[in-house]
MIMAR-229294 format. One record per residue: residue number from 0; residue in three letters; chain; x, y, z of N, C-alpha, C in turn. Coordinates in steps of 0.2 Angstrom, whole numbers, m for minus. Layout:
<dotor resi="NUM" resn="ALA" chain="A" n_u="X" n_v="Y" n_w="Z" ca_u="X" ca_v="Y" ca_w="Z" c_u="X" c_v="Y" c_w="Z"/>
...
This chain:
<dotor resi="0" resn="UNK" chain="A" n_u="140" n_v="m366" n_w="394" ca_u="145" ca_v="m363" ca_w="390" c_u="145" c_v="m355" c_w="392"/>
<dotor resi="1" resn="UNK" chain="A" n_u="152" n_v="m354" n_w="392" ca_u="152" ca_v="m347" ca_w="393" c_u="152" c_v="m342" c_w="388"/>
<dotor resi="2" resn="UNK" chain="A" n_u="147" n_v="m335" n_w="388" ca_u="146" ca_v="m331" ca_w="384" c_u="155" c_v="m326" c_w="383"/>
<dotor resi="3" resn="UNK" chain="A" n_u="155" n_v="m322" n_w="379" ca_u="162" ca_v="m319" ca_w="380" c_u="158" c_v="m311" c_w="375"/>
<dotor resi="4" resn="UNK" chain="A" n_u="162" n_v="m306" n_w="379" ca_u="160" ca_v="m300" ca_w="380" c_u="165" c_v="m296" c_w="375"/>
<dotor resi="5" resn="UNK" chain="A" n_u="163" n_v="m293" n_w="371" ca_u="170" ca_v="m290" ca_w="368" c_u="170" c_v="m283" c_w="371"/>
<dotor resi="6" resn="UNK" chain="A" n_u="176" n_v="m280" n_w="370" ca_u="177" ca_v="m275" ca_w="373" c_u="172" c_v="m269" c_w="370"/>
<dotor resi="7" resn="UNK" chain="A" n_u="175" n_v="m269" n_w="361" ca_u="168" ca_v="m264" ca_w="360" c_u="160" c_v="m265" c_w="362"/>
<dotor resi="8" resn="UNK" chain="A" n_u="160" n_v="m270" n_w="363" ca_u="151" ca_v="m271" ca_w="367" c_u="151" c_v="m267" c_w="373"/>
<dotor resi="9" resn="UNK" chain="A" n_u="156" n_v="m264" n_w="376" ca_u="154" ca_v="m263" ca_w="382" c_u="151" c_v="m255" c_w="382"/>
<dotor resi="10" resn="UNK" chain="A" n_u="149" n_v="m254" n_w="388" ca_u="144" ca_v="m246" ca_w="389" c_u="150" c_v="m241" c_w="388"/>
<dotor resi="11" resn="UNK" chain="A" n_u="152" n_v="m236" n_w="386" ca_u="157" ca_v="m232" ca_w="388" c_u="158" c_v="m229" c_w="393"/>
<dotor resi="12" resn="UNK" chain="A" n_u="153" n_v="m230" n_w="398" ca_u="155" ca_v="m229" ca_w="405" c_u="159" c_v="m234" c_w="408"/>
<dotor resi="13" resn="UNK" chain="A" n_u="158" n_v="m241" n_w="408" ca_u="164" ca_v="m245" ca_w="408" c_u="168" c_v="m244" c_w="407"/>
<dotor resi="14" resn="UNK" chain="A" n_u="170" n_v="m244" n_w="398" ca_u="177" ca_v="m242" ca_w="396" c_u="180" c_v="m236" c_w="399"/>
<dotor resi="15" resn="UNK" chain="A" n_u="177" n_v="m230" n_w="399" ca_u="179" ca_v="m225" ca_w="403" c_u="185" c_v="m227" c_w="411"/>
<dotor resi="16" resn="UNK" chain="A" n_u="180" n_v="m230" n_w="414" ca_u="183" ca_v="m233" ca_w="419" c_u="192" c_v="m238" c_w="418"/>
<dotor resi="17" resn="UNK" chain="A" n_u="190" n_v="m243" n_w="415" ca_u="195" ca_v="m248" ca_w="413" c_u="201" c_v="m242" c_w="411"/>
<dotor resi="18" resn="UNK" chain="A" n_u="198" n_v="m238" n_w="405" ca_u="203" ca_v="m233" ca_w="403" c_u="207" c_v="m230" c_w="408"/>
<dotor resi="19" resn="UNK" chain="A" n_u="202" n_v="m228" n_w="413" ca_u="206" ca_v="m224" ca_w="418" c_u="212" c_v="m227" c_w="423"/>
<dotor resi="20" resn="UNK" chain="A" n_u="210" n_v="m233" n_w="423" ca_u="216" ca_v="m236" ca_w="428" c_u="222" c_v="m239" c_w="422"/>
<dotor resi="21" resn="UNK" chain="A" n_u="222" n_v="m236" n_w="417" ca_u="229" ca_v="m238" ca_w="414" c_u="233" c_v="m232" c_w="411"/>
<dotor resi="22" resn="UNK" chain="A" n_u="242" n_v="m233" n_w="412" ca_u="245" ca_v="m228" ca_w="411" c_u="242" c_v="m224" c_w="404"/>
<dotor resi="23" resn="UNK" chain="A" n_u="244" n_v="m219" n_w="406" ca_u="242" ca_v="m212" ca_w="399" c_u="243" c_v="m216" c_w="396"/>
<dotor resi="24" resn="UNK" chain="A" n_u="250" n_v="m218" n_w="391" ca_u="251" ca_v="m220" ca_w="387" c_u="248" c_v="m224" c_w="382"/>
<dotor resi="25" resn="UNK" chain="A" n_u="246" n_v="m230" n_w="387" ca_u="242" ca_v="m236" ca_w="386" c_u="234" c_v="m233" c_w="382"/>
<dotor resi="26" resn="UNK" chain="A" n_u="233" n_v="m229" n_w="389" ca_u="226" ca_v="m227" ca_w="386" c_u="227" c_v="m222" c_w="380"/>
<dotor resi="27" resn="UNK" chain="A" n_u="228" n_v="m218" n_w="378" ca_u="229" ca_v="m215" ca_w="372" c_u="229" c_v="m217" c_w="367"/>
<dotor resi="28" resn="UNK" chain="A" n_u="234" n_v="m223" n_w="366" ca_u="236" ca_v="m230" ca_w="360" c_u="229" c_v="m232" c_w="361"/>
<dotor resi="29" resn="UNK" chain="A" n_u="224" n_v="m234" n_w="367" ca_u="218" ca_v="m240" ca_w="365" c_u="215" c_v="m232" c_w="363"/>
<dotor resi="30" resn="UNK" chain="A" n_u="211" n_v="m227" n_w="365" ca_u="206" ca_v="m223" ca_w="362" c_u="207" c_v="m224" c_w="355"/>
<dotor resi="31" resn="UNK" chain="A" n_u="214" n_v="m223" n_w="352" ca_u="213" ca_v="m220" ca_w="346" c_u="213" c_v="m226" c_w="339"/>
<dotor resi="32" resn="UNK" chain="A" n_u="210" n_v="m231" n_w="345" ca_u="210" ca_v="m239" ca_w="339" c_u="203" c_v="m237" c_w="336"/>
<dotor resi="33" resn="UNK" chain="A" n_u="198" n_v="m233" n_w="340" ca_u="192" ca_v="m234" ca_w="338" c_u="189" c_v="m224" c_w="338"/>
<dotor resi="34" resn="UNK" chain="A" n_u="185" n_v="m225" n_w="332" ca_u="183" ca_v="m217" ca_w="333" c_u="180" c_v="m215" c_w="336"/>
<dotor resi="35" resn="UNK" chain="A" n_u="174" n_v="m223" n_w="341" ca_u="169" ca_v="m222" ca_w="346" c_u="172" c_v="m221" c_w="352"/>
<dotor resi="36" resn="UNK" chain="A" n_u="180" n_v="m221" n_w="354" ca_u="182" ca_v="m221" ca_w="357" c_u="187" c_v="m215" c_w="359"/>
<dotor resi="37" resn="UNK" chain="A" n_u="188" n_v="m211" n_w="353" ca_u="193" ca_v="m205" ca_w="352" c_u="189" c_v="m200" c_w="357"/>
<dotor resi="38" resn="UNK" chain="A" n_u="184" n_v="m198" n_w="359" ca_u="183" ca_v="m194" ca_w="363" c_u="186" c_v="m193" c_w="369"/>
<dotor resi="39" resn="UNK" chain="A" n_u="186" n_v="m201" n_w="372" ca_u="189" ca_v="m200" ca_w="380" c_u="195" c_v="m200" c_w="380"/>
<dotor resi="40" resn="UNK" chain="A" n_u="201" n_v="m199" n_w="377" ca_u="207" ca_v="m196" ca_w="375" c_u="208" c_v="m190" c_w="378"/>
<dotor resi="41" resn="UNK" chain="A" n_u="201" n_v="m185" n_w="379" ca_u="200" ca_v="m180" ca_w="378" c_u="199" c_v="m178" c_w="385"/>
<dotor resi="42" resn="UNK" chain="A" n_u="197" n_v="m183" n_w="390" ca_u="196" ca_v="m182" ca_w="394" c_u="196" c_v="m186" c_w="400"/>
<dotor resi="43" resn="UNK" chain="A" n_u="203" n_v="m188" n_w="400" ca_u="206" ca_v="m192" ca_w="402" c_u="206" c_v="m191" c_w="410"/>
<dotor resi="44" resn="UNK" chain="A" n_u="203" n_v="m195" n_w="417" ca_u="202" ca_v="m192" ca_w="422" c_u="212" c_v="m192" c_w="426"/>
<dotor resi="45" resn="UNK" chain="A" n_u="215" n_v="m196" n_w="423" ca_u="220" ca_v="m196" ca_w="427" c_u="227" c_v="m197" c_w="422"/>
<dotor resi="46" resn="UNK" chain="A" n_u="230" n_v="m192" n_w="424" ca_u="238" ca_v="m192" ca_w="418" c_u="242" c_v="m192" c_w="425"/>
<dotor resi="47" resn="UNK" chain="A" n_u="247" n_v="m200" n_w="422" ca_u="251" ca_v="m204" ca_w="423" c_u="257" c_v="m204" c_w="421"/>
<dotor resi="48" resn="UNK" chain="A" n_u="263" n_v="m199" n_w="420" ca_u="270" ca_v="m196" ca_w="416" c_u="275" c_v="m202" c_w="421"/>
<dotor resi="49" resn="UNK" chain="A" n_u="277" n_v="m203" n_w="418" ca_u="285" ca_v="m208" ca_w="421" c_u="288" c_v="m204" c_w="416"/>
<dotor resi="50" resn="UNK" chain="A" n_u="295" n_v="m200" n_w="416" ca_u="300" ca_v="m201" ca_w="411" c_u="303" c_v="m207" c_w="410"/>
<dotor resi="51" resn="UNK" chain="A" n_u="305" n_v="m211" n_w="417" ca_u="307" ca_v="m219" ca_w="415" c_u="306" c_v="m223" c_w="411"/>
<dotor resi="52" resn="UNK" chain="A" n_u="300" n_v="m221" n_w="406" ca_u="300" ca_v="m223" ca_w="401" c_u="301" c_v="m222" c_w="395"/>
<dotor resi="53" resn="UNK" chain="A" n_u="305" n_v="m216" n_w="396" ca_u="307" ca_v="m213" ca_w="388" c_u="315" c_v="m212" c_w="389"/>
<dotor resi="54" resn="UNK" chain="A" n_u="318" n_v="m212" n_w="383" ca_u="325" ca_v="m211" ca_w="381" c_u="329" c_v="m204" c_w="384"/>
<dotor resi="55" resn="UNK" chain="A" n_u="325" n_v="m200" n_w="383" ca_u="327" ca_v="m194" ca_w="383" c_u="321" c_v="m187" c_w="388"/>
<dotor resi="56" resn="UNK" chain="A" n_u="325" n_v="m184" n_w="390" ca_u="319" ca_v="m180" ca_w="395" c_u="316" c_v="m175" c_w="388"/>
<dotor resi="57" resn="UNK" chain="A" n_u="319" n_v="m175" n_w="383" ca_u="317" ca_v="m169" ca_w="377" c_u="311" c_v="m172" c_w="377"/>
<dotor resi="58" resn="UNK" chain="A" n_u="309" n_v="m178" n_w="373" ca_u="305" ca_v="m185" ca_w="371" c_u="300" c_v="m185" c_w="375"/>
<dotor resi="59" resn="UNK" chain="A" n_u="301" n_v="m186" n_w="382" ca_u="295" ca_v="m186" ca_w="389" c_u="291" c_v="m178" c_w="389"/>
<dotor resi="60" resn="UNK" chain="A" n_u="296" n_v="m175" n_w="388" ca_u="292" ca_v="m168" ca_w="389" c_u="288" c_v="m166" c_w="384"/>
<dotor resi="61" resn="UNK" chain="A" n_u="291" n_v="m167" n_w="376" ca_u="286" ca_v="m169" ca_w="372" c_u="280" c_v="m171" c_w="371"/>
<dotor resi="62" resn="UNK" chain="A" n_u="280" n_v="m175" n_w="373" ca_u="276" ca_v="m182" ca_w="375" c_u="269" c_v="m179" c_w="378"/>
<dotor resi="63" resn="UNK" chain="A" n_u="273" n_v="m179" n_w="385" ca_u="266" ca_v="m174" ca_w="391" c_u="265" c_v="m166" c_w="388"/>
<dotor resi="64" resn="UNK" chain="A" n_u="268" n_v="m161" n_w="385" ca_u="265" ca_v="m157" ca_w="379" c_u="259" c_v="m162" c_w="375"/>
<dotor resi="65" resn="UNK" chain="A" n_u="261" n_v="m164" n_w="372" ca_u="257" ca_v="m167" ca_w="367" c_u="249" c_v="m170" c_w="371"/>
<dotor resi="66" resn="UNK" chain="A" n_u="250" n_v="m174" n_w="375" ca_u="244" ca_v="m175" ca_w="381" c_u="239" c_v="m171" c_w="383"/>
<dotor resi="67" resn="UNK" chain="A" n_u="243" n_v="m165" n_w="385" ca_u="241" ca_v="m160" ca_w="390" c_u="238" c_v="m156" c_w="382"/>
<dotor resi="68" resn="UNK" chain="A" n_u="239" n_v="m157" n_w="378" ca_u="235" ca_v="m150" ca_w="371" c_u="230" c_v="m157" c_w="370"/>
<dotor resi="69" resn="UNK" chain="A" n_u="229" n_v="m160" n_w="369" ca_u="223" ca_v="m166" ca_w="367" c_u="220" c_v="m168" c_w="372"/>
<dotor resi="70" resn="UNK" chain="A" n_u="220" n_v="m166" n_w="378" ca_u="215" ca_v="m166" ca_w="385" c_u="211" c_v="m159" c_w="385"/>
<dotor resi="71" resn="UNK" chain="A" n_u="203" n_v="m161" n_w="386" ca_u="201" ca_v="m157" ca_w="388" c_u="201" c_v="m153" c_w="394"/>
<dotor resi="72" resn="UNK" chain="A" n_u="204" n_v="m148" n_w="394" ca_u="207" ca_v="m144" ca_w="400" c_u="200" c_v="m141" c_w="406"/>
<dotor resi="73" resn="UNK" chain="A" n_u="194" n_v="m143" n_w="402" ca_u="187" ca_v="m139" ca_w="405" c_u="186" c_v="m145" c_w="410"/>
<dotor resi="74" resn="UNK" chain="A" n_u="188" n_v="m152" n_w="408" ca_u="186" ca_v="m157" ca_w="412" c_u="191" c_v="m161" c_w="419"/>
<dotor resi="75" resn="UNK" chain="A" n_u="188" n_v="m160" n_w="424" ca_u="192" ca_v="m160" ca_w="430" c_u="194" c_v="m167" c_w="430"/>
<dotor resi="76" resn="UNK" chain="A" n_u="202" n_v="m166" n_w="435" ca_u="207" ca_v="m171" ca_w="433" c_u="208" c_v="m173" c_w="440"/>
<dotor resi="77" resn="UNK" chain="A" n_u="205" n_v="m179" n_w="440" ca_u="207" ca_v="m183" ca_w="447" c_u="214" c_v="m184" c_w="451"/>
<dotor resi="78" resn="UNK" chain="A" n_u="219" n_v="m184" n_w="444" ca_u="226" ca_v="m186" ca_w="447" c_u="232" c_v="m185" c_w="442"/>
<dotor resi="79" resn="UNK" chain="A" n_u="234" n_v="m180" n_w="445" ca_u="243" ca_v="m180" ca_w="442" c_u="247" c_v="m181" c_w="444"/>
<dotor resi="80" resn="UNK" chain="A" n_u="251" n_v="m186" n_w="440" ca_u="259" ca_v="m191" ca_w="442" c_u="263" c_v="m188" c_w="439"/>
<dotor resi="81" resn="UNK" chain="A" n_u="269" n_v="m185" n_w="440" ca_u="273" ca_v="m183" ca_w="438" c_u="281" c_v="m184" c_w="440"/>
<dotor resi="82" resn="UNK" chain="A" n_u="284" n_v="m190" n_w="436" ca_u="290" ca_v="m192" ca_w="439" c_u="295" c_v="m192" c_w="435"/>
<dotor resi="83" resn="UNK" chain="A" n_u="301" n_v="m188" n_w="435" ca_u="306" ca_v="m184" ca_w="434" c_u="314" c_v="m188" c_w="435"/>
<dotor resi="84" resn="UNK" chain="A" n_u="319" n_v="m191" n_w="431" ca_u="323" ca_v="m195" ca_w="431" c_u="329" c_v="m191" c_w="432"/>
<dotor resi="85" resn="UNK" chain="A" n_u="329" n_v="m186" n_w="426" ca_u="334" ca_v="m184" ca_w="423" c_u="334" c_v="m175" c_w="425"/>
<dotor resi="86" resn="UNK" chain="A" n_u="342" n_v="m173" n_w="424" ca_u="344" ca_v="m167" ca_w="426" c_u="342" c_v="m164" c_w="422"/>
<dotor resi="87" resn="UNK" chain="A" n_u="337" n_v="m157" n_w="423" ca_u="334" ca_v="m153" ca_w="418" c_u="339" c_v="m146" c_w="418"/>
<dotor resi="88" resn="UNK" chain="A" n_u="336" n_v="m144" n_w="410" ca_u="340" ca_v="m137" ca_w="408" c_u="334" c_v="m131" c_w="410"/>
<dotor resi="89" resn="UNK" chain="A" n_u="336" n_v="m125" n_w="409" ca_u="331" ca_v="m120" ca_w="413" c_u="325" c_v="m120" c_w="407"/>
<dotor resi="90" resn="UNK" chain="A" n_u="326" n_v="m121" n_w="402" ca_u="321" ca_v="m120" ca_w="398" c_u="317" c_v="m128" c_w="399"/>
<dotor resi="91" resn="UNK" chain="A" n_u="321" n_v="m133" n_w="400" ca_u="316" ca_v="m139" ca_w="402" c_u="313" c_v="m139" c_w="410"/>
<dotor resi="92" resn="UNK" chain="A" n_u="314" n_v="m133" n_w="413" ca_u="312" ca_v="m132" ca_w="419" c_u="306" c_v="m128" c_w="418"/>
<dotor resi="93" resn="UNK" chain="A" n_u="308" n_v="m124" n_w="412" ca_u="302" ca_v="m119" ca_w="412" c_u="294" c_v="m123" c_w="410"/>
<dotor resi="94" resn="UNK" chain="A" n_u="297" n_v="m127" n_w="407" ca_u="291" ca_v="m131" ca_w="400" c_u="286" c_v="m135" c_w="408"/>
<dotor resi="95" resn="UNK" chain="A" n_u="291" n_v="m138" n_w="413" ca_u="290" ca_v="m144" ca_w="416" c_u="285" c_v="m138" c_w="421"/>
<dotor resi="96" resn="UNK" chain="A" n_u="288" n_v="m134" n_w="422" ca_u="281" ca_v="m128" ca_w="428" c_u="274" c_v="m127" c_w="425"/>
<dotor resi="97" resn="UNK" chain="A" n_u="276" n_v="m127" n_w="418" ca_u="271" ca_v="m124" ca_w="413" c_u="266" c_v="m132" c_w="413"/>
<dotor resi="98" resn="UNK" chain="A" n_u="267" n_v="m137" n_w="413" ca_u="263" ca_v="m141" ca_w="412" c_u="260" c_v="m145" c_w="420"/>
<dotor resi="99" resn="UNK" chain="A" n_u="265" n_v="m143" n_w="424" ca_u="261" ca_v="m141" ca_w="430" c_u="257" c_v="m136" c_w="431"/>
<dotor resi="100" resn="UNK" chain="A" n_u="257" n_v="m129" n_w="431" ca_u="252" ca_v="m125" ca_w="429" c_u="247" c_v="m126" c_w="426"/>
<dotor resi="101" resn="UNK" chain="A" n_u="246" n_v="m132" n_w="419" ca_u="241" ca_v="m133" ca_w="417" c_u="236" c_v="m139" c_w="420"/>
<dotor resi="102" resn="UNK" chain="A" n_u="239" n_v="m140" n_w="422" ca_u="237" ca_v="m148" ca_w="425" c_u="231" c_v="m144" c_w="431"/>
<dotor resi="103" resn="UNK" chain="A" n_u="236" n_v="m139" n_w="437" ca_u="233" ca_v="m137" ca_w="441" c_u="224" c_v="m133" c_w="437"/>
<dotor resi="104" resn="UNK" chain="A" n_u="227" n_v="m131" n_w="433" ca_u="220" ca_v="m127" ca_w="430" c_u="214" c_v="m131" c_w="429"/>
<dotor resi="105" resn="UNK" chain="A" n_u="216" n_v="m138" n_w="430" ca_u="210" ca_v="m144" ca_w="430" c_u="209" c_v="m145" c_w="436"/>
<dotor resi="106" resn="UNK" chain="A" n_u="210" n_v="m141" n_w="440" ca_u="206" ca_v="m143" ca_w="448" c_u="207" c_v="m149" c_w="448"/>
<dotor resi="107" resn="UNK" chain="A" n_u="216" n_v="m152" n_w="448" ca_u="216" ca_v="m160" ca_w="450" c_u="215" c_v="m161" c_w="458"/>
<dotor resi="108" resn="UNK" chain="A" n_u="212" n_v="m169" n_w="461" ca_u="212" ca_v="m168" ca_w="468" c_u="216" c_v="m172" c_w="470"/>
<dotor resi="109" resn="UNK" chain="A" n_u="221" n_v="m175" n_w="466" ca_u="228" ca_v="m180" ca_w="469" c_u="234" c_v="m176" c_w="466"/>
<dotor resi="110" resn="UNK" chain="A" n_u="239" n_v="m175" n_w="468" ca_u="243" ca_v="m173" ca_w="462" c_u="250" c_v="m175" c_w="468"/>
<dotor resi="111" resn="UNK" chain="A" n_u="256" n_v="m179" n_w="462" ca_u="260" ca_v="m181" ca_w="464" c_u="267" c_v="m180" c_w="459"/>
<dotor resi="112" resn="UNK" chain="A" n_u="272" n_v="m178" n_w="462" ca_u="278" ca_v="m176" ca_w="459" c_u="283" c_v="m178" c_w="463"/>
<dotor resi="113" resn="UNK" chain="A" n_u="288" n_v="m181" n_w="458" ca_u="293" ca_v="m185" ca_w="462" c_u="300" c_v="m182" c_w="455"/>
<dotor resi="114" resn="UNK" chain="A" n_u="304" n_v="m179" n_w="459" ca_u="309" ca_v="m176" ca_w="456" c_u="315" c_v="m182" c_w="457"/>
<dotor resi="115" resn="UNK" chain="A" n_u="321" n_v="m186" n_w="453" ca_u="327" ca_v="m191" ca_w="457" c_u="331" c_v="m186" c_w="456"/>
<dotor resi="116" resn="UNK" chain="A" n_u="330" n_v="m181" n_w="452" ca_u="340" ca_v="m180" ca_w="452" c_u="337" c_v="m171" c_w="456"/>
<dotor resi="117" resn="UNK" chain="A" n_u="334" n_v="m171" n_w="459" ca_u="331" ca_v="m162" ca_w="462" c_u="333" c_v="m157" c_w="460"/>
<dotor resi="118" resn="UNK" chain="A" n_u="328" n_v="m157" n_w="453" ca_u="331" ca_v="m152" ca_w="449" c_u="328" c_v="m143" c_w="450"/>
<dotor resi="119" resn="UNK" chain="A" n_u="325" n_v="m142" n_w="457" ca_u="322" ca_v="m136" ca_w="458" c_u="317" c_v="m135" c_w="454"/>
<dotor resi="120" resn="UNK" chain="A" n_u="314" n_v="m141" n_w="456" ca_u="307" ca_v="m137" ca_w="453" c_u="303" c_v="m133" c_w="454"/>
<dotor resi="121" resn="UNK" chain="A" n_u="301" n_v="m125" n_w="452" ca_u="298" ca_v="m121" ca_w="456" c_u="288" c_v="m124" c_w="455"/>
<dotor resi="122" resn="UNK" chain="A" n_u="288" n_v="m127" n_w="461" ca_u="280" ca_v="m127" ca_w="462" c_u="279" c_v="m122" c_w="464"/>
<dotor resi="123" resn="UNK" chain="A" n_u="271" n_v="m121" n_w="458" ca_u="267" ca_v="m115" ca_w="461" c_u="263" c_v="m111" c_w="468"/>
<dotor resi="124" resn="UNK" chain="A" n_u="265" n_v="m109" n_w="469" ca_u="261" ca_v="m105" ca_w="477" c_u="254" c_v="m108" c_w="476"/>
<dotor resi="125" resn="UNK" chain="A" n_u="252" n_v="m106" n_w="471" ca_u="243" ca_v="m109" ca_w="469" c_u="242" c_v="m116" c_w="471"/>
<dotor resi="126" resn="UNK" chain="A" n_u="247" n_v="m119" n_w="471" ca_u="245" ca_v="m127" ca_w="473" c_u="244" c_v="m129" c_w="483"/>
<dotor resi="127" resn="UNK" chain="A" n_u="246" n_v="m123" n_w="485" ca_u="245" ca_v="m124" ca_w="492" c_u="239" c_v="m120" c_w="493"/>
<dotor resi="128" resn="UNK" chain="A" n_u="237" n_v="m116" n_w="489" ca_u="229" ca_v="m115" ca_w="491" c_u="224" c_v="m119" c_w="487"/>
<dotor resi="129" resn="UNK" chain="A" n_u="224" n_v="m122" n_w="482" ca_u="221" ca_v="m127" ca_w="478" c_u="216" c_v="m131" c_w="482"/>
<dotor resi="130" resn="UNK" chain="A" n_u="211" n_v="m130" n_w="483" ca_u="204" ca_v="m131" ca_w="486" c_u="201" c_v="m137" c_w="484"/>
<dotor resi="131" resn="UNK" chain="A" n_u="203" n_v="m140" n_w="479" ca_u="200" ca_v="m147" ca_w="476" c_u="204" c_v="m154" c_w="477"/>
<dotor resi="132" resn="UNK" chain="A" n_u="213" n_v="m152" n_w="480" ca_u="217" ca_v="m157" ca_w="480" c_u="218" c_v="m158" c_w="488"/>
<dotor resi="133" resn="UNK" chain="A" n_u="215" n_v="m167" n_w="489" ca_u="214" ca_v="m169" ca_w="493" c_u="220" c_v="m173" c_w="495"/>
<dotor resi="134" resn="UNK" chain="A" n_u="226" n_v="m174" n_w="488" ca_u="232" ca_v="m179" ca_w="490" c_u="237" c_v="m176" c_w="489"/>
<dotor resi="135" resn="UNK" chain="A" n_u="242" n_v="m170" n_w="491" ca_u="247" ca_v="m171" ca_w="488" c_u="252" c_v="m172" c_w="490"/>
<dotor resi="136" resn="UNK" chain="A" n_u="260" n_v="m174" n_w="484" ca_u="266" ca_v="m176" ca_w="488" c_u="269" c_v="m173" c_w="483"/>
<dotor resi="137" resn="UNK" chain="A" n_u="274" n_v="m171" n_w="486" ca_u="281" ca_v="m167" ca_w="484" c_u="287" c_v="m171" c_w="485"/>
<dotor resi="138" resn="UNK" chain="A" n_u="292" n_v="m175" n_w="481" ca_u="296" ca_v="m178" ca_w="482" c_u="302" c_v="m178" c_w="481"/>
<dotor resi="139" resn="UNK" chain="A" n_u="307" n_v="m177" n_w="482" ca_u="313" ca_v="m177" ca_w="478" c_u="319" c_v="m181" c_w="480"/>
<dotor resi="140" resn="UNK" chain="A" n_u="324" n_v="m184" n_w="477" ca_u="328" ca_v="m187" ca_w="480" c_u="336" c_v="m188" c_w="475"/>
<dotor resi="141" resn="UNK" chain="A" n_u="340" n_v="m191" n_w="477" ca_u="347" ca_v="m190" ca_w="475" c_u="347" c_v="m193" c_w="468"/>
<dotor resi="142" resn="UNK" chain="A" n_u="342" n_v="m197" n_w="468" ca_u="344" ca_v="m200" ca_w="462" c_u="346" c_v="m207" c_w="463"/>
<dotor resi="143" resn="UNK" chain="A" n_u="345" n_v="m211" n_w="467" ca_u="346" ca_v="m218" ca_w="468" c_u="345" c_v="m221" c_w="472"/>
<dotor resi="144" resn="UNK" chain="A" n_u="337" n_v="m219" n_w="466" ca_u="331" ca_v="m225" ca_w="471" c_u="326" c_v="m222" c_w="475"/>
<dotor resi="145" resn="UNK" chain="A" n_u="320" n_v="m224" n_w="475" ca_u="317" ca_v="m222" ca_w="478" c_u="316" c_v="m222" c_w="485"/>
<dotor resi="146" resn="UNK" chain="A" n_u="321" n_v="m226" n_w="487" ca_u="324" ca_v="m225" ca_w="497" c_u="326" c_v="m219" c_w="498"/>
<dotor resi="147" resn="UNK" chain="A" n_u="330" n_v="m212" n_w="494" ca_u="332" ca_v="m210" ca_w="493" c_u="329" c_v="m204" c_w="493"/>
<dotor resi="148" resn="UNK" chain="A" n_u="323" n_v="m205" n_w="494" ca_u="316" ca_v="m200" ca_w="493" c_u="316" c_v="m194" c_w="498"/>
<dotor resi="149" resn="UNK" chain="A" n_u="315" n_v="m190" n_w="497" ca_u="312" ca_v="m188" ca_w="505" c_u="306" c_v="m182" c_w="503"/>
<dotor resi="150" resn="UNK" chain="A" n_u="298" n_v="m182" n_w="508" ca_u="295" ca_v="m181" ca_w="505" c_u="293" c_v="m174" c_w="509"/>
């Protein structure tokens, strides 16, 4: 007979792991089921943005706000995805630098950015001297599809 494992039994170096490999979203909803769990919220080693899955770019920017102030910012960030649907205004162009800027200040070593409609994002100069980022991609495309890309 086989034994069965709850997820709370496990070490929190496990969960940590598991955590990591699922969308921000996802992981945020499971931390906050349990209060033994609410810490790694905190420090989450990789934030995974899709607008694709929000209604509105207002809603998505929100959203990654909201992420980025409940991460701890002292704890370094293995990977930033950052995908971009919709045509931004100058004020949501400002928010979206700003929370690249933040990102960057956790010494991420992946960092990806995928603009469809190329709304001129200004990336930072800092990020092409950035001494801990082993992957990055700069991407932008028309807007129809990821064929569409050029990187």
């Amino acid at each position: 007979m086989a034994s069965h494992t709850n997820i709370t039994d496990l070490p929190d170096s496990v969960f940590e792991v598991i955590i990591s490999l699922l969308p921000v979203k996802k992981a945020v909803a499971i931390c906050l089921l349990s209060k033994r769990w609410s810490h790694i919220r905190l420090s989450l080693p990789s934030l995974d943005f899709d607008e694709f899955n929000f209604s509105s770019v207002h809603c998505f920017l929100q959203y990654v706000d909201a992420v980025m102030r409940i991460r701890d910012d002292s704890e370094t960030l293995k990977k930033f995805h950052l995908i971009l649907k919709s045509k931004c205004s100058s004020e949501q162009l400002k928010k979206i630098n700003t929370q690249i800027n933040t990102a960057l200040d956790s010494k991420p070593e992946h960092v990806e950015i995928y603009d469809h409609e190329a709304c001129n994002i200004e990336i930072p100069s800092c990020i092409f001297k950035c001494n801990t980022i082993t992957v990055l991609k700069l991407c932008e495309g028309s807007g129809h599809g990821d064929e569409s890309f050029f990187c």
